[in-house]
C-alpha positions as CSV (number, residue, x, y, z in Angstrom):
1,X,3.9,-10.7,-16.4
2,X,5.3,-10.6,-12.6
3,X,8.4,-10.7,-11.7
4,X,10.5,-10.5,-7.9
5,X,12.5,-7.9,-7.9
6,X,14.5,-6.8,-4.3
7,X,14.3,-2.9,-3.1
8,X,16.5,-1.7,-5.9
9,X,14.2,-3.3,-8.6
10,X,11.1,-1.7,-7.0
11,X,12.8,1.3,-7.2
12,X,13.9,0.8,-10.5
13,X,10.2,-0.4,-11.4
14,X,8.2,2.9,-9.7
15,X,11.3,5.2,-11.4
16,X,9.8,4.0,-15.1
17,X,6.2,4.7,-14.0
18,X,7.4,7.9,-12.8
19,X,9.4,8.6,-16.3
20,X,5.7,8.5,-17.9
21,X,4.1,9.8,-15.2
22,X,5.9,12.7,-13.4
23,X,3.2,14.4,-11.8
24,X,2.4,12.7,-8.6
25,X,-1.3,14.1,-8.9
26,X,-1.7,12.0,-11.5
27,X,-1.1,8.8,-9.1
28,X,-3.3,7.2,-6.8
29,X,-1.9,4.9,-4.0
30,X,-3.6,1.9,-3.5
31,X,-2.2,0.3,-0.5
32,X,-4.8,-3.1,0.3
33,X,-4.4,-4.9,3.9
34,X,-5.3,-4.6,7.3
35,X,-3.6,-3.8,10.7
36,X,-5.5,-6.6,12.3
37,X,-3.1,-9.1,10.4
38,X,1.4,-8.5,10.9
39,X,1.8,-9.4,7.1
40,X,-1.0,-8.3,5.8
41,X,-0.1,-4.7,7.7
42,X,1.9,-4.1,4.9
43,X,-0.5,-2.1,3.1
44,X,-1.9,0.1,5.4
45,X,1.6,0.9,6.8
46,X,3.0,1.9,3.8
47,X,-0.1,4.0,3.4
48,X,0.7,5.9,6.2
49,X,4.2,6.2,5.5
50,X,3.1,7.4,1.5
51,X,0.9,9.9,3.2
52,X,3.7,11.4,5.6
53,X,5.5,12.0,2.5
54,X,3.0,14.0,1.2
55,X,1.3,11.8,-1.6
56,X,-2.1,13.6,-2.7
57,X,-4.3,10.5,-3.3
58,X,-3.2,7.3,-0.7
59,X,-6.1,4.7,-0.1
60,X,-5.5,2.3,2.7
61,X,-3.8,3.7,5.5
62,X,-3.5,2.5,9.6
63,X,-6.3,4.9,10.1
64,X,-8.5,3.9,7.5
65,X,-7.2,0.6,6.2
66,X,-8.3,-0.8,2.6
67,X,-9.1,-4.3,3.3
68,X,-11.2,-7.0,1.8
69,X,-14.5,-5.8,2.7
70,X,-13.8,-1.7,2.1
71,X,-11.9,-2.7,-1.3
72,X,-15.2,-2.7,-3.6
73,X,-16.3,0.1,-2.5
74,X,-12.9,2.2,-2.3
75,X,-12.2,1.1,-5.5
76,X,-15.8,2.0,-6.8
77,X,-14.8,5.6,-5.4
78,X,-11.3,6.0,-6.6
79,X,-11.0,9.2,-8.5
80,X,-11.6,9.4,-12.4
81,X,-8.4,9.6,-15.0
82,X,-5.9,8.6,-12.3
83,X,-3.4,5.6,-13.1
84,X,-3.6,3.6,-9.7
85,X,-0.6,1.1,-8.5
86,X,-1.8,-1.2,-6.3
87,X,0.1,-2.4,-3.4
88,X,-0.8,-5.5,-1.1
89,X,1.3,-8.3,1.1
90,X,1.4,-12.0,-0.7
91,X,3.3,-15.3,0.4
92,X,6.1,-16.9,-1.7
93,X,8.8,-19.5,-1.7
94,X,10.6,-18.7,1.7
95,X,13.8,-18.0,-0.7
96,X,11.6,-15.1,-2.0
97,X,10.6,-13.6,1.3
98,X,11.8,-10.1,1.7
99,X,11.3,-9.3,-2.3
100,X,8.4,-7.7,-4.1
101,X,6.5,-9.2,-6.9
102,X,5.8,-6.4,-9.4
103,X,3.9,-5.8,-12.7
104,X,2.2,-3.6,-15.3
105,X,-1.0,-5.2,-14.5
106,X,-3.6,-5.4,-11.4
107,X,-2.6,-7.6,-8.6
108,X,-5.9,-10.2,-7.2
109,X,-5.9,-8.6,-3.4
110,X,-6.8,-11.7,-1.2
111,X,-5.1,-14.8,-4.0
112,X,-3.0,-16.1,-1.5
113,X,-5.4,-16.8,1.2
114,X,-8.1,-17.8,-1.6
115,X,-10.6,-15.3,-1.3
116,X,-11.9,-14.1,-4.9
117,X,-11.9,-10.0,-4.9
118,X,-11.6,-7.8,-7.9
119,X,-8.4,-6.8,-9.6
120,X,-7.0,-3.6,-8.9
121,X,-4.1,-1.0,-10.4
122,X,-2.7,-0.5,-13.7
123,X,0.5,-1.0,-11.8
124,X,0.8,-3.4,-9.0
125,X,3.4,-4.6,-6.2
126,X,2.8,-7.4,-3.5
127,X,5.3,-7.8,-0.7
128,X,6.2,-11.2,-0.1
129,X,6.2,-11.1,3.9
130,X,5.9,-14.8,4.4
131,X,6.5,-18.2,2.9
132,X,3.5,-19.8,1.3
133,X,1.9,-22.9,3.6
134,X,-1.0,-25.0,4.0
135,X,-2.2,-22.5,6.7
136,X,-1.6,-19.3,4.2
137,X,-4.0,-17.0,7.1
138,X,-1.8,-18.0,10.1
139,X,1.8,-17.4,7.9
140,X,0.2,-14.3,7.0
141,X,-0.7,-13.7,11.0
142,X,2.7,-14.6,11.8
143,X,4.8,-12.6,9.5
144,X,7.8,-10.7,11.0
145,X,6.5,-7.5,12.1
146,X,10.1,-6.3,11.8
147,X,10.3,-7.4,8.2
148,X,7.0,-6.2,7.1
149,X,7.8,-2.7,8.7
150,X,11.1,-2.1,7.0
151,X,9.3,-3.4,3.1
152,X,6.8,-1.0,3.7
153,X,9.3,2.1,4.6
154,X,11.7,0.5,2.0
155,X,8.6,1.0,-0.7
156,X,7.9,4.5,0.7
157,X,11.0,5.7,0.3
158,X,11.5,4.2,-3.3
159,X,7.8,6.0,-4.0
160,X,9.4,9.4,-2.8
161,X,12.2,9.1,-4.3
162,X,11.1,8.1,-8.1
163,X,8.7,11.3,-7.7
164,X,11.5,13.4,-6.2
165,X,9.1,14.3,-3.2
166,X,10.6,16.5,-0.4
167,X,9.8,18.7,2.2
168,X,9.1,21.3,-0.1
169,X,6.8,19.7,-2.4
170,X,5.2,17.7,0.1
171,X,2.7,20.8,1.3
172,X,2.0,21.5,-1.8
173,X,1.1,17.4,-2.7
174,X,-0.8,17.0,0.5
175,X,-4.3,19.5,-0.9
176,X,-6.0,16.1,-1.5
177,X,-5.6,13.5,1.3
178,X,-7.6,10.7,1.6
179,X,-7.7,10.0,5.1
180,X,-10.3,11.3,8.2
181,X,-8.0,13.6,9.5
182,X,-10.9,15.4,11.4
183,X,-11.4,12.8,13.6
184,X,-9.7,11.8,16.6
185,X,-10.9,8.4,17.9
186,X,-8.3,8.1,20.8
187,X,-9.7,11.4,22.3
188,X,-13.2,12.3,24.0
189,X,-14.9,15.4,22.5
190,X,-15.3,18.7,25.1
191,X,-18.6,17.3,26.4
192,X,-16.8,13.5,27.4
193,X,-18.3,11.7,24.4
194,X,-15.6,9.2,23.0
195,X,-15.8,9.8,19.5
């Protein structure tokens, strides 16, 4: 069953999977959106941000963002005996907009906009960045970019915190990242190739 909860309750709520599950290796971070969207940004930003902490196994970052038509196949690929909480942005009642919707359960990436993808996590938590309207791709376009940034650092830092990761830890976490970090698309190669 869902239920809103504000930053303390998703802190509260990733502090009890991280009672049963105090290894971070045994996490994968599934963060589902796409920077071409503000609200739906959420995701991949909190990605990044999970990935700057040091988390071993993030999916869906600004780089390489999880969105509706990677999401089969990134989930198809996640890594065997992991328990996966799923993050995504949602719309809600514009008195819930700011608060998460969490549950022991997969989240439906996509619902709010009515596009039919598969379930994902064991543990899930959707950001509500915008009210719900008749036009649920353009609230989702329009989203606070301001807003959306500070849920997704918000949910980084409760992340960190429920695993107690810091500096020291995080070198040691980082063995098993899952993001191209061998390629730089904003530079050109030696011989002027844009790669």
């Amino acid at each position: 069953m869902r239920r809103l909860v504000d930053t303390a309750g998703l802190a509260g709520f990733l502090s009890g999977i991280a009672a049963a599950l105090p290894d971070p290796d045994d996490i994968v971070m599934l963060c589902i959106g796409t920077d071409r969207s503000t609200g739906d940004a959420f995701g991949p930003l909190l990605g990044s941000r999970l990935l700057e902490a040091g988390w071993p196994h993030v999916y869906g970052t600004l780089r390489e963002p999880c969105d509706a038509d990677r999401l089969p196949d990134v989930l198809a690929g996640l890594p065997a005996g992991k328990t996966v909480i799923a993050f995504d942005a949602c719309l809600g009642s514009p008195a819930n907009v700011g608060k998460y919707s969490v549950a022991r359960g997969p989240l439906l990436p996509a619902e709010a906009v009515g596009k039919r993808l598969p379930e994902a996590g064991h543990y899930s938590a959707a950001a509500v960045v915008a009210a719900r309207s008749a036009k649920p791709y353009y609230a989702l376009m329009t989203a606070p970019l301001s807003l959306v940034i500070d849920m997704a650092e918000s949910a980084a830092a409760a992340a960190a915190e429920a695993w107690r990761l810091t500096p020291a830890t995080s070198g040691r976490l980082r063995r098993d990242v899952h993001e191209r970090t061998d390629l730089d698309c904003g530079k050109p190669d030696p011989r002027g190739i844009r790669r």
